[in-house]
C-alpha positions in Angstrom: -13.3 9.2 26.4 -11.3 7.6 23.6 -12.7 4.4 22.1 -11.9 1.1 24.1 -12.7 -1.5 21.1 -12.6 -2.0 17.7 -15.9 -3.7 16.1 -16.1 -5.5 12.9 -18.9 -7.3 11.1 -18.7 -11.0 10.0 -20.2 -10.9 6.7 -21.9 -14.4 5.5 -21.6 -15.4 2.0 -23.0 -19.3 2.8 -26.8 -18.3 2.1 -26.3 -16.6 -0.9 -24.8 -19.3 -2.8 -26.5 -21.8 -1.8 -28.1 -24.6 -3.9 -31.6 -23.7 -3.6 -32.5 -22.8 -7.4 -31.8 -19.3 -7.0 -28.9 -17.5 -8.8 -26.1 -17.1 -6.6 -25.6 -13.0 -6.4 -22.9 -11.1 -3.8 -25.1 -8.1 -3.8 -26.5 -8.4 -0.4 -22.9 -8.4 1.1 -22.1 -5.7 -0.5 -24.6 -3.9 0.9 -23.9 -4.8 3.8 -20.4 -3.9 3.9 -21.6 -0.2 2.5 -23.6 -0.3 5.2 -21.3 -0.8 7.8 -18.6 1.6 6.5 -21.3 4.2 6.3 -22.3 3.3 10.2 -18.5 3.8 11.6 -17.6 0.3 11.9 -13.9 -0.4 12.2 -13.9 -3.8 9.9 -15.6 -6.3 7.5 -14.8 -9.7 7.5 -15.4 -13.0 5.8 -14.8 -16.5 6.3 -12.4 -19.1 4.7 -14.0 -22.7 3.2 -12.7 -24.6 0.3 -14.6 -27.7 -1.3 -17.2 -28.1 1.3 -20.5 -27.9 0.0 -22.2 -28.4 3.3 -20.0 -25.1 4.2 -19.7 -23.6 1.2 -19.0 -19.4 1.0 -17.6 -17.6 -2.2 -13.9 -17.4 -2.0 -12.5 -15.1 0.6 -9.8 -13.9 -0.7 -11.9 -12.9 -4.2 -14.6 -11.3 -2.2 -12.0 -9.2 -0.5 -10.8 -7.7 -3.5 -14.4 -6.4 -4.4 -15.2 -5.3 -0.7 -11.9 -2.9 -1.1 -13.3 -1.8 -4.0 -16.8 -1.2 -3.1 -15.6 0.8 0.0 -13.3 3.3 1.2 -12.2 2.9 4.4 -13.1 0.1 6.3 -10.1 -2.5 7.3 -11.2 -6.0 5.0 -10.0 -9.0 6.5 -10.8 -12.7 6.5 -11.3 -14.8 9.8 -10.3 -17.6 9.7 -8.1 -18.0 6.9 -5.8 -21.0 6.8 -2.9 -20.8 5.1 -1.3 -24.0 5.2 -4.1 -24.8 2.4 -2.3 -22.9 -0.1 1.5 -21.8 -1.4 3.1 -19.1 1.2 4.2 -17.4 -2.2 1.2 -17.3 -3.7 -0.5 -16.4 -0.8 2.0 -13.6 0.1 1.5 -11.8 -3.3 -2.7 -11.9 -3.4 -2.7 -10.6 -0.4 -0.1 -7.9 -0.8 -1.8 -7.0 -4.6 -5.0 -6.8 -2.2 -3.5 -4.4 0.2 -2.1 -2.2 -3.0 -5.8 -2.3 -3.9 -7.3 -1.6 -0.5 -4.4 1.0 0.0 -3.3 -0.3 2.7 -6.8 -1.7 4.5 -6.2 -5.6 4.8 -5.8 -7.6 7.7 -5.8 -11.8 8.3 -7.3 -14.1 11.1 -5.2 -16.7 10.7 -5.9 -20.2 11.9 -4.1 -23.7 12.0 -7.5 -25.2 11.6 -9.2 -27.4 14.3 -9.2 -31.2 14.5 -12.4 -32.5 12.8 -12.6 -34.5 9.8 -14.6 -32.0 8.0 -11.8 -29.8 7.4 -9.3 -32.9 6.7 -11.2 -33.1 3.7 -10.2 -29.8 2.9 -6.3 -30.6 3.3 -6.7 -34.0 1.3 -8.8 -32.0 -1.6 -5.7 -29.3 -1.7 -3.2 -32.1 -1.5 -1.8 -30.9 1.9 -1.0 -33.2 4.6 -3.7 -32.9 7.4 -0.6 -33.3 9.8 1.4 -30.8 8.7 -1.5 -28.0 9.2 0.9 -26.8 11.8 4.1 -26.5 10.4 2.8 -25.3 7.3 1.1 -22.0 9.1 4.1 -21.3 11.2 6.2 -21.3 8.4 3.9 -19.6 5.9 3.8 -16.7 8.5 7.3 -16.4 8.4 7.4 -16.5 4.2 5.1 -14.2 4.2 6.1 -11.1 6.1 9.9 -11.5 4.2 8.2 -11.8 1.0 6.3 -8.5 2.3 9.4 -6.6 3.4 12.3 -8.2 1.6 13.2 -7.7 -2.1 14.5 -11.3 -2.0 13.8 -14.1 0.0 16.0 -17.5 0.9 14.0 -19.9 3.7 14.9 -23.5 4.3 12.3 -25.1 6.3 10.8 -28.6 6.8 7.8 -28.1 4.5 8.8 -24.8 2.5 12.7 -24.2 0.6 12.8 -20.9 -1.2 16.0 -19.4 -3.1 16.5 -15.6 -4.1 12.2 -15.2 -4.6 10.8 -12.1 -4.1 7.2 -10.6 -5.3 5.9 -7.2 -6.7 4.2 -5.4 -5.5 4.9 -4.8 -1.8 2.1 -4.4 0.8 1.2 -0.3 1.2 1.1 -1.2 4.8 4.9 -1.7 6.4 3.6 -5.6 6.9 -0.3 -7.0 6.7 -1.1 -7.8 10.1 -1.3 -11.6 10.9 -3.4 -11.8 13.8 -3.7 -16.2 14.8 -6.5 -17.9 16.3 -5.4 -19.8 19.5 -7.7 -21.5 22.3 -6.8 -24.3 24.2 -3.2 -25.3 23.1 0.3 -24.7 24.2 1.6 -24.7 20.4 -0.7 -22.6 19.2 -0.1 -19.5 22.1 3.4 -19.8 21.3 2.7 -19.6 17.5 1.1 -16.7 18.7 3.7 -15.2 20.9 6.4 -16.2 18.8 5.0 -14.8 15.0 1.9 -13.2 15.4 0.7 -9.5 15.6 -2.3 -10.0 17.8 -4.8 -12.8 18.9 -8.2 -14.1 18.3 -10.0 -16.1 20.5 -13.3 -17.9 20.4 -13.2 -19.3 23.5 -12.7 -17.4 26.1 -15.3 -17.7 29.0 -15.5 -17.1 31.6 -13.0 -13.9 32.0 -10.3 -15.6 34.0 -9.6 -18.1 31.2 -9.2 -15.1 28.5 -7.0 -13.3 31.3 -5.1 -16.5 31.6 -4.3 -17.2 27.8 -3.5 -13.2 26.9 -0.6 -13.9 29.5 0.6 -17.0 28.5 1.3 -15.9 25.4 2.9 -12.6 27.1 4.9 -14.8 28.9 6.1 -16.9 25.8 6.6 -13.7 24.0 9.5 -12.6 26.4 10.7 -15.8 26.1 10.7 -15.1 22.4 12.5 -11.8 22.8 9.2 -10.0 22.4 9.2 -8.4 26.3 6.4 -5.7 26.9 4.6 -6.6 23.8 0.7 -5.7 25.2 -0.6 -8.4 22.7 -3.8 -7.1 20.3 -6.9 -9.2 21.7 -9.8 -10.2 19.6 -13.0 -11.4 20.4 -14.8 -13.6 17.9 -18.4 -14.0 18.6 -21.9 -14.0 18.0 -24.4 -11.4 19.0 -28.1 -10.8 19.1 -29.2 -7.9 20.8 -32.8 -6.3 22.1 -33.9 -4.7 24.6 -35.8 -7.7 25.9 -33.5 -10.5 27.0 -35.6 -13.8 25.9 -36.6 -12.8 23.0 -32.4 -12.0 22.0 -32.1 -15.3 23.4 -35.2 -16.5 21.3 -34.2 -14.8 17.9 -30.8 -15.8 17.9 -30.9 -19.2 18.2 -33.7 -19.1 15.6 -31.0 -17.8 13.4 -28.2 -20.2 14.5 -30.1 -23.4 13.5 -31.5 -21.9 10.6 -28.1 -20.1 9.1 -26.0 -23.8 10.5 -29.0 -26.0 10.0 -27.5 -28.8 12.8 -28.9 -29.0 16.0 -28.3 -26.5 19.3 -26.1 -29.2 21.0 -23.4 -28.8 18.0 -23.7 -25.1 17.9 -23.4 -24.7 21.5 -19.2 -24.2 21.6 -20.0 -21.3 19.7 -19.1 -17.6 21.9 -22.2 -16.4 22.0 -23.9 -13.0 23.6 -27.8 -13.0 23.1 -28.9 -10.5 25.7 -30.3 -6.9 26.2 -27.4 -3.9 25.4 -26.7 -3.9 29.2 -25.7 -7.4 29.7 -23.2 -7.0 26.2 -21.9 -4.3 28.4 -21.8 -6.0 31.7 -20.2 -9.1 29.7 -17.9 -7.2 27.8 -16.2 -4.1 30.2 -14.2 -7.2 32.0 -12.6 -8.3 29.0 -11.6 -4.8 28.0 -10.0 -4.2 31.4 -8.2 -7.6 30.5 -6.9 -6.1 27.1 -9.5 -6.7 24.9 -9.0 -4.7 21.6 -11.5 -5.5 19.1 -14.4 -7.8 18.1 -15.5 -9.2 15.4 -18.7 -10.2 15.2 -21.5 -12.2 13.5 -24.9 -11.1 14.2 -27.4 -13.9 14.7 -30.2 -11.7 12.9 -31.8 -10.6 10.0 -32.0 -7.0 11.0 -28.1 -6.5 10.6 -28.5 -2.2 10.5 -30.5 -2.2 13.7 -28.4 -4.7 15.5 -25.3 -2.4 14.1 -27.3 0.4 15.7 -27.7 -0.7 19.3 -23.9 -1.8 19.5 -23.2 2.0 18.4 -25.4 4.3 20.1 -26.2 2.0 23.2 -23.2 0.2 23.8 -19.7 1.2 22.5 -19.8 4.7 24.1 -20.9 2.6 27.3 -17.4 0.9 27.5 -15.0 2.1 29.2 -11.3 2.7 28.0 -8.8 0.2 29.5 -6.7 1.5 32.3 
């Protein structure tokens, strides 16, 4: 039976830069990402903070440069990046000069950004409106795949005018896949519909409400002149997995407050599955049947090659190919 889903690794950087004396080293992530390559998973990932010490991780789109280097075929994406933070045209042509050095293996989880004032500090250190962070990504999207296709670009928008621009090198891929992060708002599943080539979602329980969102933005795509588009799905969540169900439960909140260091009650919006490899099964077969193509996923453990291991031998050829 083919493979139903695509897995991917979210690989932390926030612990090893941290301010606790030590020298701040990318080594272990590295590893890490060898490791995963050398298991058969289908992705790496990282995440996408600027200015936040609280928050901090080593910048994404850096680290993505050395993860193409330091394997061979692994997809290397970042999840979730937010554009509006930075120039479409600058932006276009990192990420193209990345996928020239990946040849061909990058990918984006783009987000507009939620609504906290944490990441309004982000926008105001960047110089970028905070209410604009909408605009911005729908536009930059647009920029971006011209600038990836086109040898020269004109755009007149409300927050981005361009005349005759175009960048070198082009992407190896046709276009970089922009895959955008949408949850609970109208906007943001027609940003999706409208621009996007697939969807992430971290909130998507119980089953119903992921079947309900993948066909809103179905619906909005035809609208858009996108008709029979079977929309990429993504999962983004956390996972602990052992063959005894409390102590999953046990060992990954451990690793949540530890890793976040805030209480459970802030932590608890997070998608998590802590459970034995039959109840990731049991939780997961539904969303496949609902068009679920890949996850990405942090692992709420230390032991990051055994926890690869069960989701490989004990639960991927257990899931069952959408019909």
């Amino acid at each position: 039976m083919s493979n139903p889903l695509e897995f991917g690794l979210l690989l932390h950087t926030r612990h090893l830069i941290r301010n606790d004396g030590l020298m701040p080293t990318f080594d272990e992530m590295w590893e890490e990402a060898v490791l995963a390559e050398k298991l058969g998973l289908d992705h790496v990932w990282l995440g996408d903070s600027v200015t936040l010490l609280e928050k901090a991780r080593g910048d994404c789109l850096t680290l993505m440069a050395s993860l193409a280097m330091k394997t061979k075929r692994l997809k290397v994406g970042t999840i979730p990046l937010i554009p509006a933070l930075r120039s479409p045209v600058l932006l276009a042509h990192t990420l193209a000069t990345l996928d020239v050095i990946s040849q061909g293996r990058i990918l984006i989880g783009a987000s507009v950004a939620p609504m906290a004032s944490y990441i309004e500090r982000q926008f105001d250190a960047c110089g970028v409106p905070f209410n604009e962070k909408a605009g911005r990504l729908s536009e930059s999207i647009q920029i971006m795949k011209r600038l990836w296709t086109d040898k020269t670009v004109s755009f007149e928008g409300k927050y981005y005018k361009l005349k005759d621009v175009g960048i070198l090198p082009h992407p190896v891929q046709s276009t970089i896949p922009i895959w955008v992060t949408a949850d609970r708002s109208d906007n943001a599943f027609k940003r999706v519909a409208r621009f996007a080539d697939g969807w992430f979602t971290s909130s998507a329980r119980p089953v119903e409400k992921f079947v309900a969102n993948r066909k809103k933005i179905q619906d909005y795509a035809k609208s858009y002149g996108r008709a029979g588009w079977d929309v990429p799905s993504g999962l983004y969540a956390t996972f602990n997995l052992n063959h005894r169900r409390d102590r999953a439960i046990e060992e990954g909140w451990a690793w949540m407050l530890n890793f976040f260091r805030e209480p459970k009650q802030k932590l608890e919006h997070h998608f998590t599955i802590f459970g034995t490899p039959d109840d990731c099964v049991r939780l997961l077969q539904p969303y496949i049947d609902a068009g679920l193509t890949s996850v990405v996923a942090r692992l709420a453990s230390p032991d990051v090659e055994g926890q690869i291991r069960l989701w490989l031998q004990e639960i991927k050829p257990r899931l069952r190919s959408r019909m």
